[in-house]
C-alpha positions in Angstrom: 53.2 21.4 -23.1 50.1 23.3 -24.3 47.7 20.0 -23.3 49.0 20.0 -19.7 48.1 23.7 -19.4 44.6 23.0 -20.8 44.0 20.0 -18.4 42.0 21.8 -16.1 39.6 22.1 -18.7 39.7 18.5 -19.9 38.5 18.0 -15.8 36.9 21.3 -14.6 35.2 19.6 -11.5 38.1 18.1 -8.6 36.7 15.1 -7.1 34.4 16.4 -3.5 36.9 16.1 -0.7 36.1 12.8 1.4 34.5 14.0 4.8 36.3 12.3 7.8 34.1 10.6 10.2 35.3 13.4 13.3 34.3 16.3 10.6 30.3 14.5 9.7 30.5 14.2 13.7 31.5 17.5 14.4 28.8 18.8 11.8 25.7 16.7 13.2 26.6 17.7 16.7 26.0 21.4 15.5 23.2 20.6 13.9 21.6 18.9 16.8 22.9 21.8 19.2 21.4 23.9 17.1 17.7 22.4 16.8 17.8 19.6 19.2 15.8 21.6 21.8 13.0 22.7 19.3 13.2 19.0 17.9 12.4 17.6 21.2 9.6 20.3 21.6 8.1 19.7 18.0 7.9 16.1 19.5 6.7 17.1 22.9 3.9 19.1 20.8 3.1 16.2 18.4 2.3 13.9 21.2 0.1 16.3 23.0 -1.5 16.9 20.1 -2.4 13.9 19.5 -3.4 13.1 22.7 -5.8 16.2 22.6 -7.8 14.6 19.1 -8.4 11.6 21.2 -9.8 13.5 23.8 -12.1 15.3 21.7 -12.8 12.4 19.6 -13.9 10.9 22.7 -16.4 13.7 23.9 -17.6 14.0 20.4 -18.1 10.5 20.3 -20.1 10.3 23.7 -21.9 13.4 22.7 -23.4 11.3 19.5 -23.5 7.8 21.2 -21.0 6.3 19.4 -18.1 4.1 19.7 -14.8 6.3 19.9 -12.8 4.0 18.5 -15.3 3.7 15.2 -14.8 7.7 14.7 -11.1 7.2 15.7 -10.7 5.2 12.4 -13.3 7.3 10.5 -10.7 10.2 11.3 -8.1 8.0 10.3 -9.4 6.8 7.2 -10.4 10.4 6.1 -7.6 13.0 7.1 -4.9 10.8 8.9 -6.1 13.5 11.6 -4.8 15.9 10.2 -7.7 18.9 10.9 -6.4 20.7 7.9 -6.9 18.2 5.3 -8.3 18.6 2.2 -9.5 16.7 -0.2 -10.2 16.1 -4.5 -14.0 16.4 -3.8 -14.1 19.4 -1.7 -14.4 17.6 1.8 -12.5 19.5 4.8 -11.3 18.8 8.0 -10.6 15.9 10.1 -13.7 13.9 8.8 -13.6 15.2 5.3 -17.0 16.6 5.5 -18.5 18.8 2.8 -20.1 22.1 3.1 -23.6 21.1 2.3 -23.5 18.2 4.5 -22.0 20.1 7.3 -24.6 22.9 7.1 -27.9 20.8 6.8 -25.8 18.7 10.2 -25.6 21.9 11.6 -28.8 23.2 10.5 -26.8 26.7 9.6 -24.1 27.7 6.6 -20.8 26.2 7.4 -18.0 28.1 5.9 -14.2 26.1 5.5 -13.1 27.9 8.3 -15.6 26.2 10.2 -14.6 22.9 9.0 -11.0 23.2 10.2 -11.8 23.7 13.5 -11.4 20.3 15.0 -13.9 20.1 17.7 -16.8 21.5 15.3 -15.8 19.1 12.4 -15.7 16.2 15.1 -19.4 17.3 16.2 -20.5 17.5 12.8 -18.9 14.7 11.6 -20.4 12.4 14.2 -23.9 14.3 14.1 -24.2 12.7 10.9 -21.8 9.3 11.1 -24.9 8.6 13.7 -27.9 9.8 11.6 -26.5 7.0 8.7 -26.3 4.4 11.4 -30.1 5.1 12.3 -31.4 5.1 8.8 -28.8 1.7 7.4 -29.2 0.1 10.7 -25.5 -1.7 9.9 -22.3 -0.1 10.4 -21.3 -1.3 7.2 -24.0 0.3 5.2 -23.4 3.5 7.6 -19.5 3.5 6.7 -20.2 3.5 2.9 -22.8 6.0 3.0 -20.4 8.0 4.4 -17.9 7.9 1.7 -20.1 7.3 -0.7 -23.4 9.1 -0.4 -26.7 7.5 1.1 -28.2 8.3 -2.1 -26.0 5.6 -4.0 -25.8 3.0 -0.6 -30.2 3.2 -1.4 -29.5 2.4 -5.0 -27.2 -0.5 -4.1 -29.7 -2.0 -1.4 -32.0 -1.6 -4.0 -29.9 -3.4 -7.1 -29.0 -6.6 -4.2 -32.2 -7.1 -2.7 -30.7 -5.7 0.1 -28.1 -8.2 0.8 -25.2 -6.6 2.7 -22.6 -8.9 2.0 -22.8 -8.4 -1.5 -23.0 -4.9 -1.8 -19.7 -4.5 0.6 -17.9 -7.0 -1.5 -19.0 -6.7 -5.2 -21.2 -3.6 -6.2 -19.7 -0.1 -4.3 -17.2 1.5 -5.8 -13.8 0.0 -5.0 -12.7 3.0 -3.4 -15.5 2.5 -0.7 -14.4 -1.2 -0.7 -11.3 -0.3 0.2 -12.4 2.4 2.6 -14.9 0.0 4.6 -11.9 -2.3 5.1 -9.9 0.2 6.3 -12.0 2.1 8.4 -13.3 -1.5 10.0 -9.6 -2.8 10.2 -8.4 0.5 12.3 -11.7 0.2 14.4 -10.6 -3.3 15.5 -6.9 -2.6 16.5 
């Protein structure tokens, strides 16, 4: 008699109750009642968005007399466009630009404030994408300067003799392999 009085506590927790399939319905129609409308305006937003970067990836691009699509996939490669980005070694914005980079492209100090706005970093960011494609002469050698320095794109040039092929496939740093490839595959689609 006593064990069927304590077997509640043998099974404290009752098994969840089984949700029909009218009560889940009845639920997600609430739900999407309730923030359907701003869902289809987040989405209306995203869209616009994104159809705003390419306009001013465009004009940035023109401005610097480059190929959109090239910057396009820069921006990809770098921040996934997102103009808030951030990343490990201090580079902002939609082209992940550092500070002193940014201010010697500007030929001013550039704060991180500056850097998030989108339409700057874009200016800046191809201001300089172009001044690496008039000193490597290769889009290539332009790419990994941008990731990985010009300093250390010199040293490779240096190191091969200045064959291309070989510094894209076997001496950068395999995060700039992987970043050339990327940047070149998004360029192409």
């Amino acid at each position: 008699m006593k064990l069927n009085r304590l077997s509640h506590l043998l099974n404290p927790v009752p098994p969840a109750p089984k949700w029909s399939l009218r009560r889940r319905a009845l639920v997600w129609g609430i739900v999407l009642a309730a923030f359907g409308g701003s869902l289809a305006v987040l989405w209306a937003s995203y869209r616009n968005d994104r159809a705003d970067l390419k306009a001013l990836i465009t004009a940035a691009a023109a401005r610097h007399g480059l190929d959109a699509d090239l910057v396009e996939a820069v921006v990809i490669a770098e921040s996934r466009g997102n103009p808030r980005a951030v990343s490990p070694a201090q580079a902002y914005g939609l082209m992940q630009l550092r500070i002193p980079t940014a201010s010697e492209m500007a030929g001013r100090n550039i704060g991180i404030d500056d850097l998030f706005d989108a339409r700057l970093n874009l200016d800046l960011g191809c201001r300089y994408l172009a001044s690496l494609l008039r000193r490597f002469e290769d889009v290539r050698l332009a790419l990994m300067a941008y990731n990985a320095g010009p300093t250390r794109v010199n040293r490779w040039m240096r190191e091969t003799k200045g064959d291309i092929d070989e510094i894209a496939e076997r001496v950068a740093y395999r995060e700039t392999r992987r970043y050339l490839r990327s940047v070149l595959s998004y360029a192409r689609q």
